[in-house]
N, C-alpha and C positions, 0 to 999 in steps of 0.2 A: 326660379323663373317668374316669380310673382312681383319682384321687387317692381321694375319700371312700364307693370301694369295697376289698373284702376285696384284699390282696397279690397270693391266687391267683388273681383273675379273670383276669389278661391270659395266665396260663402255659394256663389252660384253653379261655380262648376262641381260642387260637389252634392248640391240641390240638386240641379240636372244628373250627377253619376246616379243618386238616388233614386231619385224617380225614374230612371230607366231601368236601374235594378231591378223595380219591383215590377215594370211593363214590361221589359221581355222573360223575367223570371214566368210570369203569367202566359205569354203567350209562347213559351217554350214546351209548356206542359200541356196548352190549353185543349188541340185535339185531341193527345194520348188519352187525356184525363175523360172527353164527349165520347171515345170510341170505347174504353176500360168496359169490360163486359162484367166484370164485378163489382167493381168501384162508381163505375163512371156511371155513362148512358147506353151504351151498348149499342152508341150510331154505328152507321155504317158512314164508308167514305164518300160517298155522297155527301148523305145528311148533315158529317162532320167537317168538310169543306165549302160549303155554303153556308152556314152558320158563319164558322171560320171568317170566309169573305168579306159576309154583310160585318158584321163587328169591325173589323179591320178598317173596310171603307170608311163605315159611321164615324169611327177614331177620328179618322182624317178630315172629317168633311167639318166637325164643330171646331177647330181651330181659326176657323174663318168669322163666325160669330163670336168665337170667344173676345178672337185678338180686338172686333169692332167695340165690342160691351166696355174691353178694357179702357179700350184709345179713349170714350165719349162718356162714362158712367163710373164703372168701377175703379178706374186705377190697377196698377201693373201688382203690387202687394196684395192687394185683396183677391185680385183673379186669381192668379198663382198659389195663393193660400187657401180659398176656396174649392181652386181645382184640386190641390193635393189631396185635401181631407175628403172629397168624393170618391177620389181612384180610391186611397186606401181604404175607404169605406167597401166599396166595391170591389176590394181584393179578399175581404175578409166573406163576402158576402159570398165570393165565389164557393169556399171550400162546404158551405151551406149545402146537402147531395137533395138536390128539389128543383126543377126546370123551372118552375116561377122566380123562386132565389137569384136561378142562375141569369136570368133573365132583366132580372132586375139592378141584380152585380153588374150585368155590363152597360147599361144605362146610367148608372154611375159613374164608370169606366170614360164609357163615350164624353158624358159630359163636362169631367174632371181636365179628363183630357184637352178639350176644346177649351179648358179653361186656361190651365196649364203651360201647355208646349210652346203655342206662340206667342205668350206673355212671356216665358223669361229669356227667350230667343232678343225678343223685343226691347228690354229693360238692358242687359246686356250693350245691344246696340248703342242705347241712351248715354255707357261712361263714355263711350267712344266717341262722341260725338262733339267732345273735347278738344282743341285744338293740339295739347300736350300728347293725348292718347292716340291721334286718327292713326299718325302710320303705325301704331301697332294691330291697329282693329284686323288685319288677316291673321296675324297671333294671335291674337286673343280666342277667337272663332273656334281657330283648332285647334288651344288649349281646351278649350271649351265642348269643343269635337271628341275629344278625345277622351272627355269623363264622360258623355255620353258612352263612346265604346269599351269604357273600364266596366261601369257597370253592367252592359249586356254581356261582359266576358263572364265574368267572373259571379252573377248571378245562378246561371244555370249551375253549376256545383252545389250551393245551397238548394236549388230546387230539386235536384237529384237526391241530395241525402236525405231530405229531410220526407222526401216521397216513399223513397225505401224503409226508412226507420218509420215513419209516423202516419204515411195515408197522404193524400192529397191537399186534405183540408189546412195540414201545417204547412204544408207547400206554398198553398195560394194566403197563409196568415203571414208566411214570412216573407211575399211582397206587398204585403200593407205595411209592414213593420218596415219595410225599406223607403214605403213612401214617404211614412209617417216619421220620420227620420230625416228624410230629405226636406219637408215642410219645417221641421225643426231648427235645422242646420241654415234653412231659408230668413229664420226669423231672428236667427242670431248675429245675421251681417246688417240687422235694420240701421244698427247709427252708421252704416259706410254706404247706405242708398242715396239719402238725401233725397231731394226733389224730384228726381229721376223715377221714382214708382208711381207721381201724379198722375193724374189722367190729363190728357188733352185737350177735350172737348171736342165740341164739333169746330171742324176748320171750315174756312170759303172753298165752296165749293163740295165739300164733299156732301155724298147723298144721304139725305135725311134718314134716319134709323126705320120711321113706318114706313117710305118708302122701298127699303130694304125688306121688312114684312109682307110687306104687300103687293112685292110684286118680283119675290125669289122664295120666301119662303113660305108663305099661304100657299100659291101656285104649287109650291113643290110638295107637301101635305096633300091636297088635294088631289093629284098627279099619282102621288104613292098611291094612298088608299085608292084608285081607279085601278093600278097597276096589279095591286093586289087581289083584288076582287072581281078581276075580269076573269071569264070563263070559269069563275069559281074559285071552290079553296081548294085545293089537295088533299085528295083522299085514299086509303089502300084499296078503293072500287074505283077509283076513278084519278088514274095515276097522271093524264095527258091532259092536266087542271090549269097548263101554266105556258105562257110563249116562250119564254128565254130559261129553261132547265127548274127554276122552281119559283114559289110565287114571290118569294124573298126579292129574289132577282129581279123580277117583272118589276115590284114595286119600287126596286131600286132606281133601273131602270127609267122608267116613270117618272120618278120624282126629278129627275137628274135634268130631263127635256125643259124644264120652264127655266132653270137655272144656266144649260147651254144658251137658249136661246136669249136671256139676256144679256152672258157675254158675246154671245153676237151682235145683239142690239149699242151696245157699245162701240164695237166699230162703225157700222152704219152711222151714230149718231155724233162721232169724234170730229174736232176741228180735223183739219185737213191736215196741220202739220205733228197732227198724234194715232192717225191713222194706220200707217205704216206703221209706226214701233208697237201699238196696239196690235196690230193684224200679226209682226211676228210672233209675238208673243203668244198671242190665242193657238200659233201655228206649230208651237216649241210646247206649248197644253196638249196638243193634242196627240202630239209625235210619243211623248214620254210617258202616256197612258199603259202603251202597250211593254215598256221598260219593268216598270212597276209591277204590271202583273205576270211578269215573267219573276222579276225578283224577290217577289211576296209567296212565290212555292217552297219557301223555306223552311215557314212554319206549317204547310201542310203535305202537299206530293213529298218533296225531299226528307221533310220527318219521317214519313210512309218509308220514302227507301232505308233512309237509315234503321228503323225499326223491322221492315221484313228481309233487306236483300242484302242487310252489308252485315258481315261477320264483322261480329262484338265481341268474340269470346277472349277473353286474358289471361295470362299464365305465366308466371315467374315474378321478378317484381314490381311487375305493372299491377298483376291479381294481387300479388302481397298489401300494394301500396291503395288501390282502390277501395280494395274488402277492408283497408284499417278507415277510410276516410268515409267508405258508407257510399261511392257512388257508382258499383257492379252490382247486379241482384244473381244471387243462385238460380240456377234452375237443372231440376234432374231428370235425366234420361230415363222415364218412365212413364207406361201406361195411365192413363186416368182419363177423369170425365171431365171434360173440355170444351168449350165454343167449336162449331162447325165452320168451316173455312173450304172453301174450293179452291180449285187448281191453281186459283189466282187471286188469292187470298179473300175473296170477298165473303164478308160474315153473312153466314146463309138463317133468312129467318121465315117465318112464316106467323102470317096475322097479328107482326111485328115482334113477335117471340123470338126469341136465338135459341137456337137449336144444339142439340149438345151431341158428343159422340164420344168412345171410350178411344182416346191414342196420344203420343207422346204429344208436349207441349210443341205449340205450334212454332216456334221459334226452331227445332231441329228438320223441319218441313223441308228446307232447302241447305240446308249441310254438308257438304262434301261428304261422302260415305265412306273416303278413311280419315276425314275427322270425327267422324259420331263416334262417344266417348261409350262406355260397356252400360249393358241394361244398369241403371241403380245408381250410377255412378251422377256426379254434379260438377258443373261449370260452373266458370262468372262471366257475363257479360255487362258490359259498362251501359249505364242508362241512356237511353234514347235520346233524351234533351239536351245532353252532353254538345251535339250536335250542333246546336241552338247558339255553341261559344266559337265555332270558326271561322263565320263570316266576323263578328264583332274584334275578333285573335286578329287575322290578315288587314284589316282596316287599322287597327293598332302599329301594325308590324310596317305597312305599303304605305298609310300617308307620308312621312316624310319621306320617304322615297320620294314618292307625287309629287310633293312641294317642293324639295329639291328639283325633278328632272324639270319643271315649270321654269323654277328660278335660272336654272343653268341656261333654260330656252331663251326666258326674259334679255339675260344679261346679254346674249347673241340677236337680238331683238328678233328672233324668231318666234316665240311664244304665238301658239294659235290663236282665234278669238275664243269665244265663250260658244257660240255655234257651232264651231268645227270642234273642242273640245266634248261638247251633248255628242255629237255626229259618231266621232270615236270611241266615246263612252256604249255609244249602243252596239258600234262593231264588236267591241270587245265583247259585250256581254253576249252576243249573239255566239260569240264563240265556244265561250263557256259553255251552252248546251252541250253544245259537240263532243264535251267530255263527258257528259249523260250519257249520251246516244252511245258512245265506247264501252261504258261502263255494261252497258245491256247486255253487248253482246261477249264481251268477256264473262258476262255470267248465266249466258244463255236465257235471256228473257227470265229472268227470276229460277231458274233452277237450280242454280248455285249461287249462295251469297260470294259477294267481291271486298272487296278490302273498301276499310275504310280511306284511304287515300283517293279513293277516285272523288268524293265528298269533298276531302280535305282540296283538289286542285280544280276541281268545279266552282266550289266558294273561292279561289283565289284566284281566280280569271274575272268572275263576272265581280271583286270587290273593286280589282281594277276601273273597272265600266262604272264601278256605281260613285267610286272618286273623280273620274272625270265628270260625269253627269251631275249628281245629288247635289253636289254646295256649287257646279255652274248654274244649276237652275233658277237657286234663289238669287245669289247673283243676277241674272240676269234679268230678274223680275225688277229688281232695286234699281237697274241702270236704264233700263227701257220703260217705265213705265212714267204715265204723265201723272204730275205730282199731287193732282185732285183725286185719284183715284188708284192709288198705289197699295192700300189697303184692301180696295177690290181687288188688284190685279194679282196679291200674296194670294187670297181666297183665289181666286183662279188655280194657283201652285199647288195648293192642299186639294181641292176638286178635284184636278185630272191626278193624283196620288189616290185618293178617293175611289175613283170610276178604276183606278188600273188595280188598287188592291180588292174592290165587287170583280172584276175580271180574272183576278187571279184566283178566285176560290170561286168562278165558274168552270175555268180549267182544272182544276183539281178536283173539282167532282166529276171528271169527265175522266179520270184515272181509271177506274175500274171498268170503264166501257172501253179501253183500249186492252184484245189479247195482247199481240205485239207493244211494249212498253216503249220504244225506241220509237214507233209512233207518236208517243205524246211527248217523248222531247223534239222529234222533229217540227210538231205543230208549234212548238214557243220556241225553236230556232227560225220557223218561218217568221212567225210573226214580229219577230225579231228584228230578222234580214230586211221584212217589210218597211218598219220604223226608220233604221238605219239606211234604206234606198232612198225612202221621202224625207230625211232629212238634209241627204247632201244634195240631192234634187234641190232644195230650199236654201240651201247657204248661200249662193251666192246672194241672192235676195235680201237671206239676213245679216251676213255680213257688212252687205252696200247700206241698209238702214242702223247699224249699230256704226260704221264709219261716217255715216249722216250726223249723229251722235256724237261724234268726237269720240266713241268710249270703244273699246276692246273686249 
């Protein structure tokens, strides 16, 4: 499939499998490992979802300065190779068991990443931009796409075995070794880059780098620390420290205001004839916030259920075949002293202590009682993060589907725009809750664990929603956006991912304030339905500006 593509495709697509390896390897495990009352931190789901969020977001939001440093200072090889060596620094740093470590591993993380991701997106684009390559540049993409989803699949089984057999910290060492591998594998395609990893410079018109300092990102520093330190810090005397659920958020929050506000100021200040394509775009930012933080409950509500509510347990050659590969843990039907946990699983502590109490491991809590196996006796259940491999599995399996049922559209000139494509994309996923909300009650609000299939066809509805939506967005960043400020307009893209991945680990810390469970999936089907109502409300509008456009 390589031949009558660019040289560098296969050095890059296999850069990108790696470094994905080693980023969802990491975030597959990442709250198991905060909430671990032995190993870990001994968070509670709160704590462990807001942490979660704020990371998540930060990830996204430096890809915007990264991609600027690249285009006017550093060049597309130096980012990209500096990014890598910080993640996997910061992966290594992770399995470090010290909240200062841990804290500082993801500062690496964040920054690696912003260095990273939308550089070799970017560099990529550069072969294409060839006159021999262009009609392949939608192939390319999703070859391209697609070692992305190889390495999220197929990650999380290393990160299970290697969790079971060795503790955490080899876990999070063997996605530094994935990255650092990818940055390898990166340096080895250098004689097939050519000129294409230079940097750019400043072009006409674009906005000066201190003006980008000075009045997005000072603004937005200053913003935080006000956001954080308003009403105070959070304290166990004084829990009501914060306006938006914890102070994380407030500062996130915060920070976020001086940076909306200048992509507002942007339309205000646009010629007349980039108005409109500006305005929809800010409008297609804002809609796909609420997408985002519905689909970012992966890594932490939905790990929760896979972990408390859905029967893991294996038997015959599925236990044969796991117990040989390392990725089921034993656990035996026996009394002991254990972490305290209430009706609804919340780790009960007191003046931040976890509390302990003498009874079977908390895993047989919700067990069908003629499957609880005889006092003494032991299970397998397959590891939690396992989980972590079926959206990246269906994304594998459904794209060319997608691209097929597109093409077939195309050739009948039916083929939707890119607007009503997002619009669909959100219906879908909205729907995808609704197989949550099912799963509830078929298990009675957590009283009985449910198969794991109700997982497996929740991720394969809303992976639906996330191919329609995810690669139109940038898409449509690239066809609408006026040409002095197109770099802005990506940073926009990565923002509102940004704001919806802080949104979506404000909603999962709001998990264990719901008795009723089917509660909190109804709240991210509303907000869902919400997106998707104001979306097609909006299409006509942005369809009429994308056919202003000449473009689809």
């Amino acid at each position: 499939m390589w031949k009558s593509h660019p040289k560098a495709l296969p050095f890059l697509f296999l850069s990108e499998m790696w470094e994905r390896f080693g980023y969802y390897l990491m975030i597959g495990i990442f709250t198991l490992y905060l909430k671990d009352v032995e190993a870990g931190f001994a968070m509670t789901e709160k704590e462990a979802a807001d942490l979660y969020g704020t990371f998540i977001a930060l990830v996204f939001l430096t890809p915007f300065i990264g991609g600027l440093v690249a285009d006017r200072y550093l060049g597309y090889k130096n980012s990209i190779v500096i990014g890598g060596i910080l993640m996997g620094i910061g992966y290594f740093m992770m399995g470090i068991h010290n909240i200062t470590s841990l804290y500082i591993a993801m500062t690496f993380v964040i920054v690696g990443n912003g260095f990273f991701k939308p550089n070799i997106s970017t560099l990529l684009g550069n072969f294409y931009s060839e006159d021999q390559y262009k009609e392949k540049k939608d192939e390319g993409y999703n070859i391209f796409y697609m070692g992305i989803n190889v390495g999220a699949f197929i990650c999380n089984f290393f990160g299970a075995a290697l969790q079971i057999m060795l503790g955490w910290q080899y876990a999070f060492m063997a996605a530094g070794v994935g990255m650092f591998v990818g940055v390898i594998v990166f340096l080895m395609g250098t004689k097939h880059y050519g000129n294409k990893t230079d940097k750019k410079g400043t072009q006409e018109g674009d906005m000066p780098f201190y003006k980008i300092v000075l009045f997005i990102l000072l603004p937005s520093i200053v913003f935080g620390v006000i956001g954080w330190m308003l009403k105070g810090v959070a304290s166990e005397t004084n829990l009501d420290s914060y306006v938006f659920g914890s102070d994380s958020t407030d500062a996130f929050i915060f920070a976020c205001i001086p940076v909306i506000f200048f992509y507002g100021s942007l339309y205000f200040k646009a010629k007349v004839e980039d108005k409109r394509p500006i305005g929809a775009l800010l409008s297609i930012f804002a809609v796909v916030i609420l997408f985002w933080a519905v689909f970012k409950l992966n890594g932490s509500a939905l790990t929760t259920w896979a972990d408390r509510y859905t029967d893991k347990e294996i038997s015959g050659t599925t236990k044969t075949v796991f117990n040989g590969l390392k990725l089921a843990k034993e656990v035996e039907y026996k009394k002991a002293s254990t972490e305290l946990y209430d009706e609804s699983f919340r780790l009960q502590k007191v003046n931040g202590e976890v509390q302990k109490v003498e009874d079977y491991p908390i895993y047989f809590r919700n067990v069908k009682k003629e499957k609880l196996p005889t006092e003494g006796a032991t299970i397998s259940v397959w590891a939690t993060n396992l989980s972590q491999s079926i959206n990246p599995g269906w994304v594998i399996i459904l794209t060319p589907l997608v691209v097929a049922f597109f093409t077939f559209l195309r050739s009948r000139k039916k083929e939707p725009s890119t607007p009503t494509k997002i619009a669909f994309g959100l219906l879908i996923s909205a729907l995808s809750v609704l197989v949550m909300v099912a799963a509830v009650h078929i298990g009675g609000n957590g009283s009985e664990k449910v198969s794991v299939w109700w997982l497996v066809a929740n991720y394969g509805v809303i992976t639906i929603g996330e191919l329609f939506l995810s690669p139109m967005g940038l898409s449509v960043v690239s066809k609408l956006s006026p040409t002095n400020i197109t770099s802005l307009m990506m940073g926009g893209w990565f923002l509102s991912t940004s704001i919806g991945n802080k949104l979506s680990g404000v909603l999962a810390s709001m998990w264990d304030t719901y008795e009723d469970k089917a509660d909190f999936f109804w709240v991210n089907f509303s907000l869902l339905m919400f997106a998707t109502l104001l979306m097609f409300a909006l299409l006509k509008q942005l369809n009429k500006v994308m056919k202003e456009k000449g473009i689809n």
